[in-house]
Z-matrix of the N, CA and C atoms (Angstrom, degrees):
N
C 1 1.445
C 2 1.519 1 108.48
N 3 1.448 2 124.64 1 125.55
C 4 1.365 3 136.04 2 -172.02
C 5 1.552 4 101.99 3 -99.07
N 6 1.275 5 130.15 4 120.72
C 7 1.740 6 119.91 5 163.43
C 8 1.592 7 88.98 6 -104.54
N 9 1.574 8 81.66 7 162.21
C 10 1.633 9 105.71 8 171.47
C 11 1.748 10 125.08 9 75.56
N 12 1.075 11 134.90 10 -136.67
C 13 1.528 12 135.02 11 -172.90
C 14 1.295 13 102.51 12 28.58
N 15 1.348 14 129.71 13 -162.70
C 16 1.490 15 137.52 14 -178.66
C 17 1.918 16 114.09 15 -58.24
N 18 0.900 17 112.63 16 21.81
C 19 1.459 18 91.85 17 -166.33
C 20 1.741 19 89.80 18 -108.39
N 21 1.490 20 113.87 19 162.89
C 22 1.193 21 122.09 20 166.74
C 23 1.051 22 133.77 21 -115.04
N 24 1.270 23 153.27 22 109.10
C 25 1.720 24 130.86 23 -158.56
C 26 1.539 25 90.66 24 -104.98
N 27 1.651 26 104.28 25 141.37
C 28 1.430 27 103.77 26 141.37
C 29 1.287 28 134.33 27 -142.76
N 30 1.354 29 120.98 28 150.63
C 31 1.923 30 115.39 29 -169.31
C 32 1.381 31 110.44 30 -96.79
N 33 1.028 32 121.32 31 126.74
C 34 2.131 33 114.44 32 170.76
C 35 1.333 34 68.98 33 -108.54
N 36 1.529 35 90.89 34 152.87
C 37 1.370 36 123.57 35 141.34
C 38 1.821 37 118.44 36 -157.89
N 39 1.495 38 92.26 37 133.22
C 40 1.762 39 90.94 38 -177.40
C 41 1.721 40 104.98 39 -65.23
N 42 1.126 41 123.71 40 -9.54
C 43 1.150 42 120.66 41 -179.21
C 44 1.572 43 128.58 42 -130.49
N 45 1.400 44 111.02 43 107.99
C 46 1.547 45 104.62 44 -171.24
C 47 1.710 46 108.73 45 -94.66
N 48 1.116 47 96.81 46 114.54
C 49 1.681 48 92.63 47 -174.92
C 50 2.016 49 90.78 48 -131.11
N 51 1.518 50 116.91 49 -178.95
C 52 1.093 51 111.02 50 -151.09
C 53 1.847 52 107.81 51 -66.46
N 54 1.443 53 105.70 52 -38.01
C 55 1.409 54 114.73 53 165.71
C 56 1.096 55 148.90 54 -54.27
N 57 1.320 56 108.63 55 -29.11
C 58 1.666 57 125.96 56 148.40
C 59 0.992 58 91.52 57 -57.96
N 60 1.788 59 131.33 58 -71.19
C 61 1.939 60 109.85 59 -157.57
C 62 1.449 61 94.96 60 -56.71
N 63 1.344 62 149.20 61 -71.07
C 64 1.206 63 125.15 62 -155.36
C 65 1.560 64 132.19 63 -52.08
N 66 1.410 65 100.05 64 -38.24
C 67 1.337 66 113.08 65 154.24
C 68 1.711 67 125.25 66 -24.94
N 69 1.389 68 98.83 67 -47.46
C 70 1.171 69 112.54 68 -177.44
C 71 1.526 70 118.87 69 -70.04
N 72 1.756 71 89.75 70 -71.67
C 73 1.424 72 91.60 71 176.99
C 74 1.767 73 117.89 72 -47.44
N 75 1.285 74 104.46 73 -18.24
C 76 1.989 75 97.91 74 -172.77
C 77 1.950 76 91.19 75 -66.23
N 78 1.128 77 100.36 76 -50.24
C 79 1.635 78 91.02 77 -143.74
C 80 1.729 79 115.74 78 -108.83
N 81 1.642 80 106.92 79 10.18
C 82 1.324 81 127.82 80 -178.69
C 83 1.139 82 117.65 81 -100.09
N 84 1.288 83 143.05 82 137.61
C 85 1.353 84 141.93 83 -165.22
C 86 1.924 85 83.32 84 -99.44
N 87 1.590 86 121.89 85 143.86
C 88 1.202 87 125.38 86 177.19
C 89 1.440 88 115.64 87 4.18
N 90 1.247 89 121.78 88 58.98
C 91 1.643 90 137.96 89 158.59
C 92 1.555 91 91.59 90 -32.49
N 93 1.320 92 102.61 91 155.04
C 94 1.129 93 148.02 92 170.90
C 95 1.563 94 125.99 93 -131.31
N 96 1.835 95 107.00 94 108.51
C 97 1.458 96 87.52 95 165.85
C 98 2.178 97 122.62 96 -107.67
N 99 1.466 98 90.97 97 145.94
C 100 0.916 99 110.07 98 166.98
C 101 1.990 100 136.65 99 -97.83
N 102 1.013 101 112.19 100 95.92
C 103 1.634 102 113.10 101 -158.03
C 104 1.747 103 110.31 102 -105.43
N 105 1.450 104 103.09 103 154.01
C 106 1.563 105 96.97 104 -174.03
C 107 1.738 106 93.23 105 -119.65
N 108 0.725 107 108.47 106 151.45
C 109 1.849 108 96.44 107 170.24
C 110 1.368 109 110.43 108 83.60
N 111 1.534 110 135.26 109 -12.41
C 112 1.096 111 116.99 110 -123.88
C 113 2.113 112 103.66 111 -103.64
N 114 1.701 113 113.31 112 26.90
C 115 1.136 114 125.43 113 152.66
C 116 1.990 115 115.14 114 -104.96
N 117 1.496 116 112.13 115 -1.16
C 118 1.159 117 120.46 116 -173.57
C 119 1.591 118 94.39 117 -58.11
N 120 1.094 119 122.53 118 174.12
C 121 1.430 120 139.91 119 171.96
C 122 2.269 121 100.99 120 -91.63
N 123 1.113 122 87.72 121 -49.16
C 124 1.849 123 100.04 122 159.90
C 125 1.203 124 110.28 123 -130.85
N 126 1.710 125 99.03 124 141.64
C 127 1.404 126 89.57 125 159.13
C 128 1.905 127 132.90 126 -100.81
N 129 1.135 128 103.12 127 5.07
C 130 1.407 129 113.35 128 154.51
C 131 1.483 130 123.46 129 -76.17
N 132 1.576 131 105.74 130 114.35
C 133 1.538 132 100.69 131 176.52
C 134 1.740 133 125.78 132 -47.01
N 135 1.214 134 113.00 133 121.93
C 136 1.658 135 102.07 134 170.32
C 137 1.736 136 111.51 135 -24.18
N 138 1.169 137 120.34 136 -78.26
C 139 1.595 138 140.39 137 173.05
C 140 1.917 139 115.08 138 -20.72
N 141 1.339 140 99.22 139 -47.58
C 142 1.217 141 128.93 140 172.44
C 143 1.938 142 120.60 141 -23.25
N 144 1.456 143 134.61 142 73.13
C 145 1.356 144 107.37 143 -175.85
C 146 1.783 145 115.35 144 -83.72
N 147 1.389 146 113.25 145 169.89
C 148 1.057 147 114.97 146 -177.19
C 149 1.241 148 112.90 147 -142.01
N 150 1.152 149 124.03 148 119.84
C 151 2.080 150 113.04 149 172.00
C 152 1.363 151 114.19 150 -164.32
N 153 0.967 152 150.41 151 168.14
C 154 1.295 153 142.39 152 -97.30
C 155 1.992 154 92.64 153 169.01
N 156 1.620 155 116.18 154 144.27
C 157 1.380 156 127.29 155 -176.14
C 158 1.424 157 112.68 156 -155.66
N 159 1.082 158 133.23 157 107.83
C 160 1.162 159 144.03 158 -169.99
C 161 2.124 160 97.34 159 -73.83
N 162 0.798 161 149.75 160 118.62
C 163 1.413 162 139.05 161 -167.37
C 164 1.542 163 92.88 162 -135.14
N 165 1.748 164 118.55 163 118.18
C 166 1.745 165 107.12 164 151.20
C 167 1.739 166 112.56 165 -37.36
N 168 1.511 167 95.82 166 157.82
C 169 1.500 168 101.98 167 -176.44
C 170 1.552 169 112.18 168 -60.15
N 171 1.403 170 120.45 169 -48.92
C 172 1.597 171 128.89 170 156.04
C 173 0.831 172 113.36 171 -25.43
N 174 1.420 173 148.03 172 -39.09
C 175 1.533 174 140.43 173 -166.13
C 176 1.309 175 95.63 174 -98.59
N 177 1.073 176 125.88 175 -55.13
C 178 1.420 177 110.03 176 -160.44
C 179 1.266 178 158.42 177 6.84
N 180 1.601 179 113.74 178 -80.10
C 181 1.118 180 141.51 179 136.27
C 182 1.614 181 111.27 180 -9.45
N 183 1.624 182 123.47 181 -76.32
C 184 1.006 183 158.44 182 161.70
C 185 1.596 184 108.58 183 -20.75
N 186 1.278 185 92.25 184 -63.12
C 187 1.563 186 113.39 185 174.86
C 188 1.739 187 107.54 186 -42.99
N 189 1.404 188 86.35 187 -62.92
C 190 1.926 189 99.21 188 -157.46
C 191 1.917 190 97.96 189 -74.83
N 192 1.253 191 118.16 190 -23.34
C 193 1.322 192 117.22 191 167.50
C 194 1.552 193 130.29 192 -60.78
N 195 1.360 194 102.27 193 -33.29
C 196 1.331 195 114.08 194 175.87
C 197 1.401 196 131.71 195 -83.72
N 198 1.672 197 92.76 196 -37.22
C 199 2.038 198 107.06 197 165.53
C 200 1.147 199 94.40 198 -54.16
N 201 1.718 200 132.65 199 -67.41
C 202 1.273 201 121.39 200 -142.97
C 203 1.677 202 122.77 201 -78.55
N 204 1.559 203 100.15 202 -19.52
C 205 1.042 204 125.32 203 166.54
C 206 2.038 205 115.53 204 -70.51
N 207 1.141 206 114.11 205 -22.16
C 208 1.353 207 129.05 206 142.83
C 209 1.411 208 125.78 207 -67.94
N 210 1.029 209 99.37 208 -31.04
C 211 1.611 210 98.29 209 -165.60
C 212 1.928 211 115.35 210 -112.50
N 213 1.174 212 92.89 211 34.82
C 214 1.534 213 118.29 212 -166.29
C 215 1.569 214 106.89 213 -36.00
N 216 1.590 215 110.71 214 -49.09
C 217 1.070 216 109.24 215 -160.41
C 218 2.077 217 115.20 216 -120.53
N 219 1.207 218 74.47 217 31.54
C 220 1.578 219 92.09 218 179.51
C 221 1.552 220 114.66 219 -141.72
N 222 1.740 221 105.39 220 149.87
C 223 1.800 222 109.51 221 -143.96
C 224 1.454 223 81.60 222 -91.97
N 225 1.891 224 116.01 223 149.36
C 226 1.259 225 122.64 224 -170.72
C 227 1.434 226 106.56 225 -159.59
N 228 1.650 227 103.72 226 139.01
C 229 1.337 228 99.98 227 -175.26
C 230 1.765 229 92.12 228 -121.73
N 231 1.270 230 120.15 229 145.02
C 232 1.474 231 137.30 230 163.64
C 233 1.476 232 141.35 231 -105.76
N 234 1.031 233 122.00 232 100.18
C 235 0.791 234 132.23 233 -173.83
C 236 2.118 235 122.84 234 -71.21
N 237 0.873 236 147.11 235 121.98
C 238 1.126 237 132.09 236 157.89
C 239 1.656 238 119.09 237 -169.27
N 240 1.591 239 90.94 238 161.61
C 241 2.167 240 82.17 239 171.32
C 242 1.447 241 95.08 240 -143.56
């Protein structure tokens, strides 16, 4: 791992909990945080769903075709590798 010279690192995370900051501070040259919400009481919208699918690599594809194909008319972000 190289710090410094021209390169830039950066971390998103939808979730800042204490490990992400350390995360940060280990491997970030003067990190910076940036927060949205962050006088809310939560920062997850009430409205907000969340869930999560473990899928063999074979399905995958399959997988994410069919949620979205369910989920026609509702805004969605995906996550996967």
């Amino acid at each position: 791992r190289k710090k410094g010279g021209d390169r830039q690192t950066m971390l998103f995370s939808a979730t800042q909990t204490k490990r992400v900051a350390d995360l940060a501070a280990l491997s970030l040259d003067k990190p910076e945080y940036v927060g949205v919400h962050d006088k809310e009481s939560s920062a997850t919208p009430t409205s907000l769903r969340q869930s999560y699918i473990v899928v063999p690599l074979e399905h995958k594809l399959d997988a994410i075709f069919s949620f979205l194909k369910s989920h026609l008319q509702r805004k969605t972000i995906i996550f996967f590798s």
